[in-house]
BASELO-723946 format. One line per 3 residues: their letters; for each residue y, z, x of N, C-alpha, C. Coordinates in pm, whole numbers. Layout:
REM BASELO-723946
A> Y:Z:X:Y:Z:X:Y:Z:X  ...
This chain:
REM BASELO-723946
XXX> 13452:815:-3977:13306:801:-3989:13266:659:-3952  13175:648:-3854:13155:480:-3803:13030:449:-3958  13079:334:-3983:13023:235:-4072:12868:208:-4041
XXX> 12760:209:-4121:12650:205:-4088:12630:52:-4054  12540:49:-3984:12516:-132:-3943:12474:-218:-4055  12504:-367:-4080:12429:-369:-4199:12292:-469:-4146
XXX> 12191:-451:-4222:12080:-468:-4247:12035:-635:-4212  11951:-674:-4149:11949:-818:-4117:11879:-868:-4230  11969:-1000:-4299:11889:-1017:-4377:11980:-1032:-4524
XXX> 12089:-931:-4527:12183:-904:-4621:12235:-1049:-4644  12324:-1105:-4528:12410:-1187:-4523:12334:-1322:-4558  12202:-1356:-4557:12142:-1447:-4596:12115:-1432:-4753
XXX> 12114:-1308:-4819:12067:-1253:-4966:12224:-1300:-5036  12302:-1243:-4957:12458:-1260:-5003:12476:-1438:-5033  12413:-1494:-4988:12463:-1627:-5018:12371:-1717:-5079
XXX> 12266:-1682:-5097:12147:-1704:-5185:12216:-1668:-5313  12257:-1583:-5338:12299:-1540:-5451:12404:-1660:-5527  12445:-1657:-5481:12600:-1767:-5490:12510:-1907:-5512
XXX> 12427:-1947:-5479:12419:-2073:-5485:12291:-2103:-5636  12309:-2042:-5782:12268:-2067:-5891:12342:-2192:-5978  12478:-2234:-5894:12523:-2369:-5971:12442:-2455:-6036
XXX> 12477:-2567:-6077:12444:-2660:-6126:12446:-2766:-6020  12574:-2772:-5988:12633:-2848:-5873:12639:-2979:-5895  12622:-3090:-5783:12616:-3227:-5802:12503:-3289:-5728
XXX> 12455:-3421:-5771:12357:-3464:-5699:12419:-3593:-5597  12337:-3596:-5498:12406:-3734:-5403:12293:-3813:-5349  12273:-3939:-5426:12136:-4011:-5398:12243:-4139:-5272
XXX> 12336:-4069:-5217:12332:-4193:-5125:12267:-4114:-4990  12235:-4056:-4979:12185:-3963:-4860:12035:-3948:-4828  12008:-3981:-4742:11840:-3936:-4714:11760:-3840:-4625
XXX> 11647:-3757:-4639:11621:-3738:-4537:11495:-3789:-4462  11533:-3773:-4325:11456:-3864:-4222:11306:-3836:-4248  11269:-3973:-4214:11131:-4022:-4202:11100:-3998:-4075
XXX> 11005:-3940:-4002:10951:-3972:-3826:10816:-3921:-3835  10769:-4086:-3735:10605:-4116:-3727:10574:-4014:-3604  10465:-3958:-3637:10413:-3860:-3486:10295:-3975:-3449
XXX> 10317:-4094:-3461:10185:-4186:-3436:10204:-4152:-3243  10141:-4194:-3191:10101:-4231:-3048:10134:-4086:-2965  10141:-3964:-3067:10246:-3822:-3033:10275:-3821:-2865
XXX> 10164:-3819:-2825:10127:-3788:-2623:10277:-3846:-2617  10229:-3981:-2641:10269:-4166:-2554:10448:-4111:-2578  10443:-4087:-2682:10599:-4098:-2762:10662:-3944:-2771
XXX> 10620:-3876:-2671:10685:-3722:-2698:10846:-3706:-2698  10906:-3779:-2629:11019:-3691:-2576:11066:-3817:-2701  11023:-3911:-2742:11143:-4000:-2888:11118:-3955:-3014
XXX> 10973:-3878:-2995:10955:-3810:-3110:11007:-3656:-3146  11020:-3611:-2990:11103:-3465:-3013:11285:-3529:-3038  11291:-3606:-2966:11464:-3621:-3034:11474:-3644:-3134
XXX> 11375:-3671:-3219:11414:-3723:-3361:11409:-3594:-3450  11290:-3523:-3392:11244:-3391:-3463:11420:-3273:-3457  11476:-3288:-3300:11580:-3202:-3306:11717:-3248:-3391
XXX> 11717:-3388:-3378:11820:-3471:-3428:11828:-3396:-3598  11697:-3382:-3672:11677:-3372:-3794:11716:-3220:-3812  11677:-3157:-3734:11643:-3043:-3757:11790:-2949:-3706
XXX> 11882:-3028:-3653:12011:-2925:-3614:12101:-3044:-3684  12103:-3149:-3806:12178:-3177:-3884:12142:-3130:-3982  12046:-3163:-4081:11999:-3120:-4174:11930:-3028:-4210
XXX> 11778:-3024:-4112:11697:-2894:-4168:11571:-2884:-4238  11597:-3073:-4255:11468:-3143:-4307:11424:-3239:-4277  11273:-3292:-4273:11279:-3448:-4203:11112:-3412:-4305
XXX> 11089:-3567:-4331:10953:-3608:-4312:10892:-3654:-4227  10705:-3593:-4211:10612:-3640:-4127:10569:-3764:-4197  10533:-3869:-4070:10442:-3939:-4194:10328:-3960:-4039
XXX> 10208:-4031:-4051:10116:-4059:-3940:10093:-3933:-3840  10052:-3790:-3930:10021:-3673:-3904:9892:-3655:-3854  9797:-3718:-3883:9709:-3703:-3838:9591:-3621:-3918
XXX> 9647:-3570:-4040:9552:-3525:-4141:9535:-3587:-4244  9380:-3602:-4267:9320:-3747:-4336:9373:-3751:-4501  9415:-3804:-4508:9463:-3862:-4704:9369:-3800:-4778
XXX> 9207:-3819:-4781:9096:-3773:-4813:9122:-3620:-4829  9139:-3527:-4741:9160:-3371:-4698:9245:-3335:-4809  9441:-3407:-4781:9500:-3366:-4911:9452:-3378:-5035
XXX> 9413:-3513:-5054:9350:-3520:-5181:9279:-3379:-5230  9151:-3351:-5186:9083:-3284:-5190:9115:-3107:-5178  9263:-3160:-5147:9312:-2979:-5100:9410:-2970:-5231
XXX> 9431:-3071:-5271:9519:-3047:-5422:9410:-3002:-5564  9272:-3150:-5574:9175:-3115:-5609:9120:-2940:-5625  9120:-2892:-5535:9062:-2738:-5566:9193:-2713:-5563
XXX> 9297:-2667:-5531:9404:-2614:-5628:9452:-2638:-5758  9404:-2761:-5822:9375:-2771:-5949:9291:-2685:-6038  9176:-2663:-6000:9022:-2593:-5995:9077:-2475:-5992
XXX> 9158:-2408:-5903:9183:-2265:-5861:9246:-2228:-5985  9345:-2289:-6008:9483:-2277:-6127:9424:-2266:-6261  9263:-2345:-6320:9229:-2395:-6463:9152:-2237:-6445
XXX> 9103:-2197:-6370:9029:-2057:-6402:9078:-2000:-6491  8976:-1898:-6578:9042:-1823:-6652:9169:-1694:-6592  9276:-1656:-6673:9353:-1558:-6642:9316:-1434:-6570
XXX> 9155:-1392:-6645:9149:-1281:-6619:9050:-1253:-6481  9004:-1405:-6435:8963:-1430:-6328:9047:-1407:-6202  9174:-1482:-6201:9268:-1484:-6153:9338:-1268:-6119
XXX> 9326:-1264:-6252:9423:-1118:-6187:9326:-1036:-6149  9186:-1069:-6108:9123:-1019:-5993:9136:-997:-5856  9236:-1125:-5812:9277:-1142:-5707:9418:-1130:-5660
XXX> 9490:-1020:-5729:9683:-1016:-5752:9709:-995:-5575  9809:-1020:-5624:9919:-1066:-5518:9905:-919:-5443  9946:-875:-5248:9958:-816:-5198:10097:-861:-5114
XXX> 10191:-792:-5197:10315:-800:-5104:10368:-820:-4985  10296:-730:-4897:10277:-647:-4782:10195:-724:-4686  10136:-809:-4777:10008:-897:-4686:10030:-1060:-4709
XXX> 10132:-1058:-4808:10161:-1193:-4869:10018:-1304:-4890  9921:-1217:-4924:9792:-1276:-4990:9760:-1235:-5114  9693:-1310:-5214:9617:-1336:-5301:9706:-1386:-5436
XXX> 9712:-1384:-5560:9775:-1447:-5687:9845:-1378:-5771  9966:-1445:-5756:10071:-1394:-5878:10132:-1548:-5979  10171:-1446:-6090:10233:-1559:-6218:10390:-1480:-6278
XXX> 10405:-1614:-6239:10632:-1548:-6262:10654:-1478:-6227  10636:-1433:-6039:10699:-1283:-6011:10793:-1294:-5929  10795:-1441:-5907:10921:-1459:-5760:11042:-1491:-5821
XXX> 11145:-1393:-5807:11264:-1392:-5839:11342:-1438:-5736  11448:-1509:-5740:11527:-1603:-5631:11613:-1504:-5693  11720:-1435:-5593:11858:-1399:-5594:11941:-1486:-5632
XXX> 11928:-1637:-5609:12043:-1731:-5706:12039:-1768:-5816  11925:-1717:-5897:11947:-1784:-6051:11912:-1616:-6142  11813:-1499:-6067:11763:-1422:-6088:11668:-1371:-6240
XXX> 11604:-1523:-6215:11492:-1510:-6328:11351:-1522:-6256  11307:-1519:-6313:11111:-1583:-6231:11163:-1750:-6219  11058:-1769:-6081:11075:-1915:-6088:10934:-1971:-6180
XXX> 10948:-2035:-6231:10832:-2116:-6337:10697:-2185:-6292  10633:-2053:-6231:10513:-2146:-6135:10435:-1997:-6115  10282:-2060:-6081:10175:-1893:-6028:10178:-2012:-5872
XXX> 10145:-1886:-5823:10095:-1916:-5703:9976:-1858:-5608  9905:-1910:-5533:9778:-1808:-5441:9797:-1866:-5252  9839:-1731:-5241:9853:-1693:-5081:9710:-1663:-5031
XXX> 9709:-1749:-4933:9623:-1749:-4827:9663:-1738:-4675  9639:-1613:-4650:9649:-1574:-4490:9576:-1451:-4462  9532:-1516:-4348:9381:-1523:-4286:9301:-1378:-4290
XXX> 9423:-1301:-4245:9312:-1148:-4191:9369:-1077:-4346  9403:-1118:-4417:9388:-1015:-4572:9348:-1075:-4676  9251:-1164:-4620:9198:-1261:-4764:9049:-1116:-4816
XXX> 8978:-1068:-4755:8836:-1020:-4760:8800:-1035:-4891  8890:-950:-5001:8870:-919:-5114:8945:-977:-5240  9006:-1135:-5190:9098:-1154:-5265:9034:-1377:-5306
XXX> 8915:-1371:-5261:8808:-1535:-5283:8820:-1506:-5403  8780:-1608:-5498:8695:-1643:-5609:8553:-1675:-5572  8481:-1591:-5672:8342:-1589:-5625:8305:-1724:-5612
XXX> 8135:-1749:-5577:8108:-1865:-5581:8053:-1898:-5709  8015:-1832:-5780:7965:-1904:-5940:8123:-1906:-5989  8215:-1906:-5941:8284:-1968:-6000:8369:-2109:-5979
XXX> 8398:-2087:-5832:8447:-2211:-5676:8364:-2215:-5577  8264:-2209:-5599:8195:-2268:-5458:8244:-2360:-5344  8247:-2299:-5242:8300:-2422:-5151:8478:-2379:-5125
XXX> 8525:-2320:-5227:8660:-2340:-5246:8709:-2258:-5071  8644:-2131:-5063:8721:-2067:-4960:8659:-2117:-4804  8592:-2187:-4787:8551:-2268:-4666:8648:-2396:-4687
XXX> 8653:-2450:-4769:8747:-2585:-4756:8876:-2541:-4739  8961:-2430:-4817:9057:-2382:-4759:9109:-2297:-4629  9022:-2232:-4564:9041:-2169:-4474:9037:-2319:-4346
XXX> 8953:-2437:-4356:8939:-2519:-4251:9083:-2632:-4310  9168:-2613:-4377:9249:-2701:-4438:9410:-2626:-4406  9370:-2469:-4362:9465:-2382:-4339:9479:-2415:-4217
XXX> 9381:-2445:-4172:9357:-2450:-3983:9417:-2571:-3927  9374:-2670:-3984:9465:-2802:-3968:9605:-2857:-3980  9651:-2752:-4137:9776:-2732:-4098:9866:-2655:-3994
XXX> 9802:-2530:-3955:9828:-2449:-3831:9816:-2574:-3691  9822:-2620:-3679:9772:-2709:-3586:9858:-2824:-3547  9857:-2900:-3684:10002:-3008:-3691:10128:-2885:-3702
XXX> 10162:-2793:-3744:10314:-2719:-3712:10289:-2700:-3597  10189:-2663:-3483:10248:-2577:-3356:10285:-2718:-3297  10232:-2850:-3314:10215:-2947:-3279:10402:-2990:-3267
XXX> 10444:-2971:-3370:10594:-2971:-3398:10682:-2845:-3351  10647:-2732:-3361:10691:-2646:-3287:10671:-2687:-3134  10607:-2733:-3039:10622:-2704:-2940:10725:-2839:-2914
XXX> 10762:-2902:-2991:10870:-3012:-2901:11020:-2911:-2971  11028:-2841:-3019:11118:-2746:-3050:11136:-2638:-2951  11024:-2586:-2903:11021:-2526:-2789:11055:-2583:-2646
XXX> 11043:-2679:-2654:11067:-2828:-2501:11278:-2795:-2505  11274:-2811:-2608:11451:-2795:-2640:11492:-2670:-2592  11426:-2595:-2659:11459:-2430:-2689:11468:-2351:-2492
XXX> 11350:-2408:-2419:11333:-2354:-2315:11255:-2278:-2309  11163:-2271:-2383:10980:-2203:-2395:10929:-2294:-2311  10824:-2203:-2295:10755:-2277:-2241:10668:-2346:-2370
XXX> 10602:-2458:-2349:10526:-2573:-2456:10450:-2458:-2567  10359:-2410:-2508:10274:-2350:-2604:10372:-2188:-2690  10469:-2161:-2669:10535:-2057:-2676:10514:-1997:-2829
XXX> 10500:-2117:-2889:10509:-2090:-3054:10352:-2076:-3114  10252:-2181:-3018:10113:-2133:-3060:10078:-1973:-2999  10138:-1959:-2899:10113:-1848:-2851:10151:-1684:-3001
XXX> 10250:-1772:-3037:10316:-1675:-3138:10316:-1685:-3253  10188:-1758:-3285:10171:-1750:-3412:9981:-1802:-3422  9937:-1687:-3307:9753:-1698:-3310:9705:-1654:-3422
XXX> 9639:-1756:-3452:9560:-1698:-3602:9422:-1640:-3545  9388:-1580:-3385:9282:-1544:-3376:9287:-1385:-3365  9461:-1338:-3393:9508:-1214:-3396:9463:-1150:-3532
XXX> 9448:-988:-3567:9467:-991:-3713:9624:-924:-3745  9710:-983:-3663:9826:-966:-3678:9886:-1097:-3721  9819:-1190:-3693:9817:-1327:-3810:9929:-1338:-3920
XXX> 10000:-1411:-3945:10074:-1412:-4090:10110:-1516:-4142  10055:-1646:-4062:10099:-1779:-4120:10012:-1781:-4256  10107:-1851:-4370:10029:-1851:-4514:10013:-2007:-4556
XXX> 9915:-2018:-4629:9893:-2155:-4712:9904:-2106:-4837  9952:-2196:-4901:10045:-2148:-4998:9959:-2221:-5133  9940:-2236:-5278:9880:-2333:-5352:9988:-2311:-5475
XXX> 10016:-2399:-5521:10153:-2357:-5605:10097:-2434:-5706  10163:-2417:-5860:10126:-2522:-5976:10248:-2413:-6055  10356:-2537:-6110:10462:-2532:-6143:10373:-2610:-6279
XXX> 10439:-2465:-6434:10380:-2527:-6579:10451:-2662:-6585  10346:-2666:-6664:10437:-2808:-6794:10542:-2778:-6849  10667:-2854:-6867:10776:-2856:-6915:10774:-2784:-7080
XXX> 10808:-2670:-7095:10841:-2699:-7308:10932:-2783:-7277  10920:-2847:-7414:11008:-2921:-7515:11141:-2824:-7509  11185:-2710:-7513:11275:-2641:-7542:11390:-2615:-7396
XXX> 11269:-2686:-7312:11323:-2647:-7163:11412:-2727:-7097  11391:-2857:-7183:11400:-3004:-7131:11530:-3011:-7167  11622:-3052:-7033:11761:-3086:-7053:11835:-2998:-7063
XXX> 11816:-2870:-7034:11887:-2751:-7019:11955:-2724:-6881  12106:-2728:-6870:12158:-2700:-6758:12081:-2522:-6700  12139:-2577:-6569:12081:-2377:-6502:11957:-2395:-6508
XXX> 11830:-2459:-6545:11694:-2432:-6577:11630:-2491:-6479  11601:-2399:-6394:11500:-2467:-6254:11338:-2418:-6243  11276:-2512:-6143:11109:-2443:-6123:11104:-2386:-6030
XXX> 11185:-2353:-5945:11237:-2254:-5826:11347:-2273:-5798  11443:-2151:-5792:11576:-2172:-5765:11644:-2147:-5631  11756:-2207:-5619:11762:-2198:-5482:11775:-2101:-5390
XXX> 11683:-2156:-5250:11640:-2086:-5180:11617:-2139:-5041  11616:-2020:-4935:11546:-2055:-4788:11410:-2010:-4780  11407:-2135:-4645:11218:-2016:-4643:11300:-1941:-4552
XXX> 11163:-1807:-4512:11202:-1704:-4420:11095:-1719:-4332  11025:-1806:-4301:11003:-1835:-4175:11000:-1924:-4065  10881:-1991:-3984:10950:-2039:-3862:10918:-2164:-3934
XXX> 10838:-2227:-3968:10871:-2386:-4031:10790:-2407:-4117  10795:-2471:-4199:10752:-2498:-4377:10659:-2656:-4354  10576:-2632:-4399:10478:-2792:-4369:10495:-2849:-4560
XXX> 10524:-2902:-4585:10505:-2937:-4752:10451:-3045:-4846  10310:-3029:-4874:10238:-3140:-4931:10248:-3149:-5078  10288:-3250:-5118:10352:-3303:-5263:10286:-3398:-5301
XXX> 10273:-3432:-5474:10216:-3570:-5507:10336:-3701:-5534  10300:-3784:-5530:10358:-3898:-5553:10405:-3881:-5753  10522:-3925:-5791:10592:-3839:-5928:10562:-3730:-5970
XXX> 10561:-3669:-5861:10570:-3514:-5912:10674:-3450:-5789  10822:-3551:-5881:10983:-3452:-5775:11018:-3352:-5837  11156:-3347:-5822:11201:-3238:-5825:11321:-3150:-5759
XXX> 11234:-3153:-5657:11292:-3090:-5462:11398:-3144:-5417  11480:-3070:-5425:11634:-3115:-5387:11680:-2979:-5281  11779:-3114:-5170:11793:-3006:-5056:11946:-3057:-5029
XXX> 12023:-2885:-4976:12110:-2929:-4973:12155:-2887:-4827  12202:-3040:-4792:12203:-3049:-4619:12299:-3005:-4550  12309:-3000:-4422:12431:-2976:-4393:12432:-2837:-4299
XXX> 12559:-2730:-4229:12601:-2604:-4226:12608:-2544:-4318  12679:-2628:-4441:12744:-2539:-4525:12698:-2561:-4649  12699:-2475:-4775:12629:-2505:-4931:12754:-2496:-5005
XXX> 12871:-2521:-4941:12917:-2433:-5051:13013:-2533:-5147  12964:-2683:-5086:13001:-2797:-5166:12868:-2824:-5293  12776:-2769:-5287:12670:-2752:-5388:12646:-2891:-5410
XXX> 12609:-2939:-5327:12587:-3133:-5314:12443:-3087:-5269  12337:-3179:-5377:12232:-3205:-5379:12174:-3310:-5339  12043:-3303:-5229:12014:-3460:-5221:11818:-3434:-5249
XXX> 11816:-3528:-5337:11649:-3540:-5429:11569:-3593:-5276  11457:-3522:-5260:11376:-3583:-5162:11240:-3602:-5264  11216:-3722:-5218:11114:-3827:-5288:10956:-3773:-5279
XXX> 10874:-3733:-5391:10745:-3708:-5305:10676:-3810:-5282  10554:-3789:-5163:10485:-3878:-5161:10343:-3841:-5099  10252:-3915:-5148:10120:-3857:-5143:10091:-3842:-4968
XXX> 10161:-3929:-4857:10089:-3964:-4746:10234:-3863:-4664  10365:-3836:-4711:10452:-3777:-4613:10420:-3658:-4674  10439:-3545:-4513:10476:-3412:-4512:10610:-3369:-4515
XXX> 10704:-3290:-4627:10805:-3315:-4596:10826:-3143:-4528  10876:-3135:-4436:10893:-3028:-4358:11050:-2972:-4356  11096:-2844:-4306:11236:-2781:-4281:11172:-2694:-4226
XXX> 11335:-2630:-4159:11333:-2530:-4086:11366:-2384:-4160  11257:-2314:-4095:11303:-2167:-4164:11373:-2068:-4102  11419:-1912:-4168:11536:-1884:-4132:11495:-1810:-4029
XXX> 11339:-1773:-3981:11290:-1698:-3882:11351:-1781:-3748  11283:-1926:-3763:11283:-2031:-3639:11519:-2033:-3612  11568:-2025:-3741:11712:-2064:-3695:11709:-1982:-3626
XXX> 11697:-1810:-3678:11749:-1695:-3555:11689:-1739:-3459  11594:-1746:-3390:11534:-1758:-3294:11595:-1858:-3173  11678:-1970:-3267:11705:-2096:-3195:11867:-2013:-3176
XXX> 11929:-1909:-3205:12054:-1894:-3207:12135:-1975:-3295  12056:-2002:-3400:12097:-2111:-3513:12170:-2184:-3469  12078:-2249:-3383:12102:-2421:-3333:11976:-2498:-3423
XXX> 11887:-2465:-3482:11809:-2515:-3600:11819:-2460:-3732  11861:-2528:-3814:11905:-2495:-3947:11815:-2470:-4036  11807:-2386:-4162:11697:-2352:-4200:11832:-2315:-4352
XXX> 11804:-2472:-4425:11922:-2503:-4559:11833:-2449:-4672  11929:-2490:-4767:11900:-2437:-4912:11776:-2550:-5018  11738:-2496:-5095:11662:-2616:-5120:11577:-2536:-5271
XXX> 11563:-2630:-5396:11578:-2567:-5517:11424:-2718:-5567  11407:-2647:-5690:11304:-2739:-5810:11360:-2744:-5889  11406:-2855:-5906:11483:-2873:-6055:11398:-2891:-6183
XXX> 11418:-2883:-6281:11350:-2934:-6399:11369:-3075:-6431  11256:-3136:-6446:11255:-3315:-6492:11380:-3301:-6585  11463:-3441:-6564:11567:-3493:-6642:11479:-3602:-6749
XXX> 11539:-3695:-6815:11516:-3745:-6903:11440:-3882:-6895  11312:-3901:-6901:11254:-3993:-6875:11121:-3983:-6750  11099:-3857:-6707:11084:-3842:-6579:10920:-3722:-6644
XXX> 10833:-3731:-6541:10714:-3685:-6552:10758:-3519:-6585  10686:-3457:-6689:10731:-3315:-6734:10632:-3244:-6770  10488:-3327:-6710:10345:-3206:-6703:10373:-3116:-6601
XXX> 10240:-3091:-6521:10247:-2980:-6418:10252:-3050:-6313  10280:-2986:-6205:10385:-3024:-6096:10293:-2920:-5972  10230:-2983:-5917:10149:-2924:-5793:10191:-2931:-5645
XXX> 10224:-2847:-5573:10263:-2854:-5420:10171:-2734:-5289  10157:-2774:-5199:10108:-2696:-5099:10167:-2661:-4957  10263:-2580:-4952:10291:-2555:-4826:10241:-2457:-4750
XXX> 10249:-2508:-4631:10213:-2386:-4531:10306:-2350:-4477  10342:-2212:-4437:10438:-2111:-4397:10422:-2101:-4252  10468:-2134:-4124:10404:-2095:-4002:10544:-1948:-3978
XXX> 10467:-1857:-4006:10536:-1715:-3918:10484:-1647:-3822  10558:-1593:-3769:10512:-1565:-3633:10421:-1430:-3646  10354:-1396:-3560:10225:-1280:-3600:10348:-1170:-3565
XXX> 10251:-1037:-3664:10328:-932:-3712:10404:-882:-3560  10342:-872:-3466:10399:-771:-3386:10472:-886:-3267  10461:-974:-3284:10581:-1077:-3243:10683:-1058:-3208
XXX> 10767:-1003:-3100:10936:-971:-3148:10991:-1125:-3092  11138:-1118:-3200:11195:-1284:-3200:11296:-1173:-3105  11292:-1277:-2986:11410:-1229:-2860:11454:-1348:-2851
XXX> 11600:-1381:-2867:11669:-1507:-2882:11739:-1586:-2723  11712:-1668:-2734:11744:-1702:-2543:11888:-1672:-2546  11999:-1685:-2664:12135:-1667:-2602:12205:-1487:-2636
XXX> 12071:-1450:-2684:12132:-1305:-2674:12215:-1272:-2809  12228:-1353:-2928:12285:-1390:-3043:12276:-1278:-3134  12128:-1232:-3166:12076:-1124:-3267:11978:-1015:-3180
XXX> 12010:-906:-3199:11957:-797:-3156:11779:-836:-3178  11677:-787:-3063:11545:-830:-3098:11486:-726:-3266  11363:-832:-3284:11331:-780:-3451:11170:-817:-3451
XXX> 11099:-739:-3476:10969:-813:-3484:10954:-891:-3570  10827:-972:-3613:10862:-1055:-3688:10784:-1012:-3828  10721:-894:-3814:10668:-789:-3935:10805:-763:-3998
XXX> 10906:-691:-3956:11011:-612:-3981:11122:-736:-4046  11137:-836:-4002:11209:-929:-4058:11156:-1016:-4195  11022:-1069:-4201:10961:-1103:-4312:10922:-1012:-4407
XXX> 10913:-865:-4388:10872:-752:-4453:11010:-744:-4570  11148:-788:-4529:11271:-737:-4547:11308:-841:-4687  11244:-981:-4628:11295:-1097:-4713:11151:-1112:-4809
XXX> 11074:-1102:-4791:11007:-1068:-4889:11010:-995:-5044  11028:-864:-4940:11065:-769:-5049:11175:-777:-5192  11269:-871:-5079:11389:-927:-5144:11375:-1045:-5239
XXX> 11277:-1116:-5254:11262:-1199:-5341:11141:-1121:-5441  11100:-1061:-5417:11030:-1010:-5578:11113:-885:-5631  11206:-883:-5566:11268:-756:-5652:11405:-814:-5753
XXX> 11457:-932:-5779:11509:-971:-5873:11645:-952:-5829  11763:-979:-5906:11888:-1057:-5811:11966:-913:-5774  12076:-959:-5718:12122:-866:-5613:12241:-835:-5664
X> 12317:-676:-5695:12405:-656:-5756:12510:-713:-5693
């Protein structure tokens, strides 16, 4: 009897799983800083730095992005606002799986630790928001400032995607092309996260994370953080299976970015798309709430990822995020 094929997607779940250690931390290690200042002037020193980062590690920071200090501010500001609403405001707007829009609280289960990770969150992407705003007597303003704050981030990633594409052998625009938010096949998400306050009971407990480790599953992760409010530890490299941690620093003015596991297939995983966890504050260390905003750039639903070296059979990019999705709210893996 021939063996059924297995499932794309498995072999990434399979090792997610495995990586709930404790492990070790390694503060002699960093990851890269690179300015997109003068971008035009400086393309091809700014794409080597971008590939340099991105096929060792998997992570690099932006800094001189081009989106105003003022904007983040103000984009954390109403995700503050979004989060203090009442509960029952909130589960007006629940989560759509399928559409990866609107609000959930403790439902994302990581296959490596297989508890909820300790945080609500509200998905924003574009063509399944209709019914999922907060009115205006309650946020006014909120879903115009986010939808033009979604757009800007869409904008700086293709900006970085296309010197990935310069490598890859796309043509420049290959990745804006494939990820139009003027489609309603659309699926890039902005993400608004608020990780609780620490209990007292929580504090100093081995195993106890605010997301456990994990990949993204798509093509690249934009990630806006406050200044003492860490955490975020990534672990670099090919391989996890030395469970060596390295703390990346937040900061109010860097984007810290990686590669996701959509963009590795795509590259014939010549771009890495590593592991990367929220630890719980250690001893001495800020243990209120803990606010972050990433944006997700995936490629629109009917997208198929066709790989230049012929590596992975083609997959749309509905059918591949549909798979890993599913897989993180359904809780750990026998």
């Amino acid at each position: 009897m021939t063996k059924a094929p297995t499932p794309y997607g498995l072999a990434e779940l399979d090792k997610e799983a495995r990586m709930g250690q404790v492990g070790t931390e390694r503060s002699d290690r960093s990851i890269p800083q690179i300015s997109l200042a003068d971008f035009d002037a400086r393309r091809e020193e700014i794409t080597e730095a971008l590939w340099t980062a991105a096929t060792e590690i998997g992570f690099f920071q932006i800094v001189d992005h081009g989106i105003d200090q003022e904007k983040v501010d103000r984009a954390f500001a109403w995700s503050a606002r979004f989060f203090d609403l009442p509960t029952e405001s909130k589960e007006r707007l629940p989560l759509r799986k399928a559409d990866n829009a609107g609000w959930e609280y403790s439902s994302q289960v990581r296959p490596s630790v297989g508890v909820p990770d300790q945080k609500e969150s509200f998905q924003i992407t574009r063509p399944h928001m209709a019914d999922l705003w907060p009115g205006d007597e309650e946020l006014a303003g909120f879903r115009e400032f986010m939808l033009d704050f979604e757009a800007e981030c869409w904008s700086l990633a293709m900006r970085v995607l296309s010197c990935f594409a310069d490598r890859l052998g796309f043509e420049r625009d290959f990745f804006a092309e494939a990820h139009d938010p003027a489609s309603d096949q659309y699926q890039s998400t902005l993400r608004l996260i608020h990780y609780y306050a620490l209990p007292e009971e929580l504090r100093g407990r081995p195993g106890t994370w605010r997301a456990g480790a994990h990949t993204d599953f798509d093509c690249l992760t934009l990630l806006f953080q406050r200044d003492g409010q860490g955490g975020l530890q990534v672990c670099p490299g090919r391989e996890a299976d030395a469970q060596e941690w390295t703390p990346v620093t937040p900061s109010d003015d860097a984007i810290t970015c990686n590669i996701g596991d959509m963009l590795m297939r795509w590259s014939d995983d010549q771009l890495l798309s590593n592991f990367h966890r929220v630890r719980v504050p250690g001893a001495g260390e800020y243990t209120g709430p803990r606010y972050s905003i990433p944006f997700f750039a995936q490629a629109n639903r009917d997208v198929v990822i066709t790989t230049p070296q012929g590596t992975y059979p083609p997959m749309t990019a509905d059918e591949y995020l549909q798979r890993r999705v599913t897989a993180n709210y359904s809780g750990p893996r026998a």
